[in-house]
C-alpha positions in Angstrom: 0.0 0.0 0.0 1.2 3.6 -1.1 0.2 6.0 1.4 -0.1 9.9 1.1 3.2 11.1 2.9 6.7 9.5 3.0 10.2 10.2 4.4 13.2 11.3 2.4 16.8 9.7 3.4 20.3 11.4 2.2 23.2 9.5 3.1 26.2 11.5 3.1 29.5 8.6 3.8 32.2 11.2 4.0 34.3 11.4 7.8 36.5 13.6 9.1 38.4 9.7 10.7 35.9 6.5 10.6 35.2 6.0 14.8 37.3 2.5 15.8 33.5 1.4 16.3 31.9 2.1 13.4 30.6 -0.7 10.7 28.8 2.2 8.8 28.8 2.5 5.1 31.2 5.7 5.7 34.8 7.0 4.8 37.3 8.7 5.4 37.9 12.2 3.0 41.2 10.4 2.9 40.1 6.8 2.3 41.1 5.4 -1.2 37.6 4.3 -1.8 36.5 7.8 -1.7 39.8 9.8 -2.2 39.6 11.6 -5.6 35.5 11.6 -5.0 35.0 15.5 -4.1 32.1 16.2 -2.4 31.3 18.5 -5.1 30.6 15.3 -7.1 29.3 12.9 -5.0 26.4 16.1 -4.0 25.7 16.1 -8.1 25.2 12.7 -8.1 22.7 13.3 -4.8 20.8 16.1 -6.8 20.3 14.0 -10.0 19.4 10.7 -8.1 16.7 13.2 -6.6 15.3 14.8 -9.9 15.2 10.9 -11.3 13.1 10.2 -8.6 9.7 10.5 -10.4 11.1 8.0 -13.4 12.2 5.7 -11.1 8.7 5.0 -9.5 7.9 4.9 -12.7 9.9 1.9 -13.7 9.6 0.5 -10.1 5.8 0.2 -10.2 5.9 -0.8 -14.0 8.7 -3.3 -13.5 7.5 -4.9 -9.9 3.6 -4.4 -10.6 3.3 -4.8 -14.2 0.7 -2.1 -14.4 -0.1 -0.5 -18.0 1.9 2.7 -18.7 -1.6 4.4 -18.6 -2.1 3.2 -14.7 2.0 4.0 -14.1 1.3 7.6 -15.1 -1.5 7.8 -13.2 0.2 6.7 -9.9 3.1 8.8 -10.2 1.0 11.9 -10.8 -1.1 11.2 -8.0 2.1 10.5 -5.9 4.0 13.6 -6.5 0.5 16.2 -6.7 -0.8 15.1 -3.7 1.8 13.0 -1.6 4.3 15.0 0.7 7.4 14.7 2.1 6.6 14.3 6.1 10.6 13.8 6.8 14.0 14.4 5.5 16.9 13.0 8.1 20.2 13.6 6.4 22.6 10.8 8.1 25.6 10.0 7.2 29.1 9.9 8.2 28.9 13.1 9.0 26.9 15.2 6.9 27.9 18.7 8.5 30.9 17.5 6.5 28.7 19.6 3.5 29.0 23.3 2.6 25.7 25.3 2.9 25.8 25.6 -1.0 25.8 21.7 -0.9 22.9 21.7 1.2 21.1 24.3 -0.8 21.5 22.8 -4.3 20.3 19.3 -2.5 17.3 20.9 -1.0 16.3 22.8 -4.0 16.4 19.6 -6.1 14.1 18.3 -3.1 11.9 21.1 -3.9 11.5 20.8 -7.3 11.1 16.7 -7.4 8.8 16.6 -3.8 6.2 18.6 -2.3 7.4 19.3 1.2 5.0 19.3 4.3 5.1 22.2 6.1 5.0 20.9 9.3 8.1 18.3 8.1 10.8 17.3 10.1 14.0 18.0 8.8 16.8 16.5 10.8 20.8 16.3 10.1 23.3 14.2 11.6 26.2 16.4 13.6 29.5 16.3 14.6 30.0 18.6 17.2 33.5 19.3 16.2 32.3 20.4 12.4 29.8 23.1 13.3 30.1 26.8 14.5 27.1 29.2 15.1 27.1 30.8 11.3 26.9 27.4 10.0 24.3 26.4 12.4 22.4 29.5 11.9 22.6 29.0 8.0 21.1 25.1 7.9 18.3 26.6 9.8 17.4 28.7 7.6 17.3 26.4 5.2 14.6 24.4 6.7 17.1 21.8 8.6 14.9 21.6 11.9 16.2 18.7 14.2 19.9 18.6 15.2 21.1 15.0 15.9 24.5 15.2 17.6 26.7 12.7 17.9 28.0 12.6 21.5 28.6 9.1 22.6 29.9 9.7 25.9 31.0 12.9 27.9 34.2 11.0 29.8 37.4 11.5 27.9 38.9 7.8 28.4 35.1 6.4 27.0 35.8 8.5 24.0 39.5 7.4 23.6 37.9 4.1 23.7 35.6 4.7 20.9 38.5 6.5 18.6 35.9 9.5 18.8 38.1 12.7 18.0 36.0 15.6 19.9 36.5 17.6 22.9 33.0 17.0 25.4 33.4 20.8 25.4 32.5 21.1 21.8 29.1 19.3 22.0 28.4 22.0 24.8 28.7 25.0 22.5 27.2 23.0 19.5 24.0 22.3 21.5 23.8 25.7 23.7 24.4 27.4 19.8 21.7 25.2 18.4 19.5 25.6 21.5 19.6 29.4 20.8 19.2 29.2 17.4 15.8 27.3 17.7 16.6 23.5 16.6 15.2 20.4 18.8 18.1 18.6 19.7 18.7 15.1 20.2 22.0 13.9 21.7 23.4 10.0 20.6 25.2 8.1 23.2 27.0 4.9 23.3 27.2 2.2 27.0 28.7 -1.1 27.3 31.8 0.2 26.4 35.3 -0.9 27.2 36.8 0.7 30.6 32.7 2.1 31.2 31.8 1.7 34.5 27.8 2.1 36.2 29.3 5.5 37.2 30.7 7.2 34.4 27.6 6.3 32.2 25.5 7.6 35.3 27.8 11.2 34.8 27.1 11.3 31.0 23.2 10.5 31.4 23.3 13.5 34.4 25.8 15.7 31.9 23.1 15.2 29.2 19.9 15.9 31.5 21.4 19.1 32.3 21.2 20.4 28.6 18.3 22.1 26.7 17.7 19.2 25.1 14.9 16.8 23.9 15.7 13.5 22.5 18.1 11.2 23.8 19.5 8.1 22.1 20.9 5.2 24.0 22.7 2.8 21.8 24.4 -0.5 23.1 27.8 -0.6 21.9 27.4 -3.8 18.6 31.1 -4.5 16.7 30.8 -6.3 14.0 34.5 -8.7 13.7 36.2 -6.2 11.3 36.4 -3.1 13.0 39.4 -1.9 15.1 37.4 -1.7 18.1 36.9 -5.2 18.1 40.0 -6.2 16.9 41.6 -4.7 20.0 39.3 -6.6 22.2 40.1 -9.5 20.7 44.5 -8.9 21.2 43.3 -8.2 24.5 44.0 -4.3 24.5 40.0 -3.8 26.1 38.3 -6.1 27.6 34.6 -6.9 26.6 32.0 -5.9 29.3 29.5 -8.7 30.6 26.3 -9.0 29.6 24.7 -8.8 32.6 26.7 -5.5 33.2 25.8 -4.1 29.7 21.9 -4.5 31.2 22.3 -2.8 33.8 23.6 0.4 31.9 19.9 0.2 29.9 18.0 0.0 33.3 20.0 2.6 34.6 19.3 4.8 31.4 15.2 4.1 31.4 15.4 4.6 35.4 17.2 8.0 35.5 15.7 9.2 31.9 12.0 8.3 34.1 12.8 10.0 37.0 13.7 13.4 34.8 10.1 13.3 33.1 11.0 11.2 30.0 9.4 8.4 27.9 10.8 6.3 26.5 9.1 5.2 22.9 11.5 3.1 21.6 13.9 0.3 22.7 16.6 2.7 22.3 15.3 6.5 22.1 13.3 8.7 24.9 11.9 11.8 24.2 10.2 15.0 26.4 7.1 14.3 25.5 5.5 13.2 22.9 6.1 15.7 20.1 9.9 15.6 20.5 10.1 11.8 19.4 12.1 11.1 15.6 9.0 11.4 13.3 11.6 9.8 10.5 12.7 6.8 12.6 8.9 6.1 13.9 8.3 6.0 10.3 10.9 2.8 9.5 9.6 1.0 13.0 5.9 1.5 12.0 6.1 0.3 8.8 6.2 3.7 6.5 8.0 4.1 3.3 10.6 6.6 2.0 13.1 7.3 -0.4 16.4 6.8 0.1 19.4 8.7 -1.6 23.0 8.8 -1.7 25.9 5.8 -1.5 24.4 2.7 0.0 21.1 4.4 1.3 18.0 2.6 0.9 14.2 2.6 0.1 11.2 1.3 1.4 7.9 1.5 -1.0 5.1 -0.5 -0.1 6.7 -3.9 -0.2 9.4 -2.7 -3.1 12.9 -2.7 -1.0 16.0 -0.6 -3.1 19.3 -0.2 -2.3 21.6 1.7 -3.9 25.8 0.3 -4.1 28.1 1.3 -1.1 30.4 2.5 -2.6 30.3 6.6 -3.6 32.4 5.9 -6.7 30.1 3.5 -8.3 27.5 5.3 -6.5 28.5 8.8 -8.7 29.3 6.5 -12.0 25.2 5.8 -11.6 25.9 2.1 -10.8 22.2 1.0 -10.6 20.2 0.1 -7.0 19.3 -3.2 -6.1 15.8 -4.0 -5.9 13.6 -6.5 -4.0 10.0 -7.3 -3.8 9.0 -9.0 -0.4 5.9 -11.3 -0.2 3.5 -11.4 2.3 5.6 -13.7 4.8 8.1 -11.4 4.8 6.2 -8.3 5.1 4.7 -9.9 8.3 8.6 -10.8 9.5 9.6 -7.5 9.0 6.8 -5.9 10.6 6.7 -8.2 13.6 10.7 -7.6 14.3 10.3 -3.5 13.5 6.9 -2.8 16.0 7.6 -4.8 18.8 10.6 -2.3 19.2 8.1 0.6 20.4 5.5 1.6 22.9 3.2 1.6 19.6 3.1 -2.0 19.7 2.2 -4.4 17.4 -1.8 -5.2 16.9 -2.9 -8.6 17.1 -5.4 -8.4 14.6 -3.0 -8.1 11.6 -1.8 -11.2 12.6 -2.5 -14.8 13.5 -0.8 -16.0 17.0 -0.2 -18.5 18.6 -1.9 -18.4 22.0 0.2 -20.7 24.1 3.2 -18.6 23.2 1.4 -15.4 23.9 1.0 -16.9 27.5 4.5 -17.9 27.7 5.7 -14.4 26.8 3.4 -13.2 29.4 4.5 -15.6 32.2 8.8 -14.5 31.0 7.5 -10.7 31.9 8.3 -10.0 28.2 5.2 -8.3 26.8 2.9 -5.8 28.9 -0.3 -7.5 30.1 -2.3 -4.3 30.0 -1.4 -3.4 26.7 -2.4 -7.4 25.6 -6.0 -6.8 27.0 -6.3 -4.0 24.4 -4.9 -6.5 21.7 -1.6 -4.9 21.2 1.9 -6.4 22.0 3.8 -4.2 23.5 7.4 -4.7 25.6 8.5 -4.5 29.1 11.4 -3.5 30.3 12.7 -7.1 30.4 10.9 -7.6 27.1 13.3 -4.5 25.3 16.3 -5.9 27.0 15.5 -9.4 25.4 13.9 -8.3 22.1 15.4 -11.1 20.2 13.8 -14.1 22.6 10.8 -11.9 22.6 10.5 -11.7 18.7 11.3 -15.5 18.2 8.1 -16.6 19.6 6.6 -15.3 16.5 9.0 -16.3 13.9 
């Protein structure tokens, strides 16, 4: 099903130094798989994957649907008259890496390809060591509403950990500049890190509370085998925090985050209040569809999946996306493993379940008994902790 309003993603892959964490379809300006690939270019290649946009619906709903050209037509001039753009989240890397003129001549080819909501959220990715107050000022003006900054941790010897190459004292000025400009601000941070004890997570959470601030990201710290970070666990450099450790830095979180007014609305993101929560992200974990642009960024229409190749120099050559068509098991897989993630839920009657496991989840304290009654399947505490066992009963 196409619905009226969808999300736009940019991905911008470009790094001032890849994080010893990150497994992110990013580079450094430096990297040989994206040295001699200027920005310039890779942001012409953005702007003409955006003005394409309309002929590739085209051929995606001729090619997956095989619809006459007549009812093709038809849906994409219904699609860009009336359908709007709810949310643009430019992500990256880091995409305050771009120049304002970047960022104007890849909203303008927004503009002239979309019709922009507006009431949309517009959020971009931050590095707190990459932005001063005229550039701030300018992306605002621009539309760019929603500042997402990359802290990870406020404690120097976390961040050493993490290869992260910013002073704490420049995501102080980024957020008091962006607080005074007018953006909402999230803040990203990392636990279960290397050398991370109950107490200096507790200081970062308390640092971060103390800011005019109104989104908060928790992530677990996830390496895949490749990256440095792991690698040094591995020789023995860090050692690997337990399990049972790493849980009790998300109880801490959701305890503290509680106390200060906050709700949390997904397994790992809180908000003040309703309004504050990532319209874009709610989007992918409710099942909503949007366009994806840029090296390795992806797209989700109806049950059409795209994904364009990692790598910026095929990606600016115009190597062509990938494309998949899900059936209807998969559909219900994808949707089962994306809304059991929030305080939405999931609603039983889209789906057939199995009773006895239902009860079984209920008597593990994994799903909220309240929420059941009402015929939605939402997650405790426990029940976010242990998503995967939770979504297994169902798969």
């Amino acid at each position: 099903m196409i619905t009226d309003n969808f999300g736009i993603y940019i991905h911008i892959p470009a790094c001032l130094k890849k994080c010893g964490y990150c497994d992110f379809n990013t580079y450094q300006l430096s990297d040989k798989k994206i040295s001699g690939v200027l920005l310039d270019n890779y942001v012409k290649a953005l702007c003409h994957e955006i003005v394409q946009a309309p002929n590739r619906l085209i051929n995606l709903v001729k090619t997956g649907e095989n619809r006459s050209t007549q009812t093709v037509n038809s849906f994409v001039k219904w699609k860009f008259n009336y359908g709007k753009i709810s949310t643009i989240f430019l992500g990256g890397g880091t995409p305050t890496l771009l120049s304002v003129k970047h960022l104007k001549q890849i909203f303008q080819a927004i503009c002239n390809s979309f019709t922009i909501d507006k009431s949309a959220e517009i959020t971009m990715e931050a590095n707190p060591d990459t932005v001063d107050y005229d550039y701030l000022e300018q992306i605002y003006s621009l539309g760019v509403n929603r500042l997402s900054i990359g802290v990870q941790s406020f404690n120097t010897d976390i961040l050493r950990v993490l290869d992260r190459t910013h002073n704490p004292a420049n995501v102080l000025s980024a957020v008091n500049w962006a607080n005074q400009i007018g953006f909402n601000i999230s803040l990203d941070l990392i636990y279960g890190v290397p050398k991370m004890s109950l107490d200096i997570w507790q200081k970062t959470l308390k640092t971060a509370l103390q800011l005019p601030i109104k989104h908060i990201s928790c992530y677990a710290l996830t390496l895949s085998d490749t990256v440095p970070l792991a690698k040094s666990i591995d020789s023995g450099q860090y050692k690997a925090l337990d399990e049972k450790l790493v849980a009790k830095f998300y109880l801490l979180a959701d305890k503290l985050l509680a106390r200060a007014g906050w709700e949390w609305y997904e397994i790992s993101n809180w908000s003040k209040g309703k309004k504050y929560r990532s319209q874009h992200n709610l989007a992918y974990w409710q099942g909503g569809q949007w366009l994806g642009f840029g090296a390795g960024a992806a797209s989700s229409l109806a049950n059409f999946r795209l994904v364009n190749p990692n790598l910026p120099s095929d990606y600016i050559k115009g190597k062509p996306a990938k494309m998949e068509k899900l059936n209807s098991e998969q559909l219900i897989i994808e949707k089962i493993m994306l809304q059991t993630r929030t305080r939405y839920g999931l609603k039983m009657v889209d789906l057939d379940f199995n009773f006895a496991k239902l009860a079984n989840l209920l008597k593990l304290d994994l799903i909220d008994k309240s929420e059941l009654e009402l015929g939605i399947i939402v997650p405790t505490i426990k029940g976010r902790l242990l998503h995967n066992q939770l979504i297994q009963a169902f798969l």
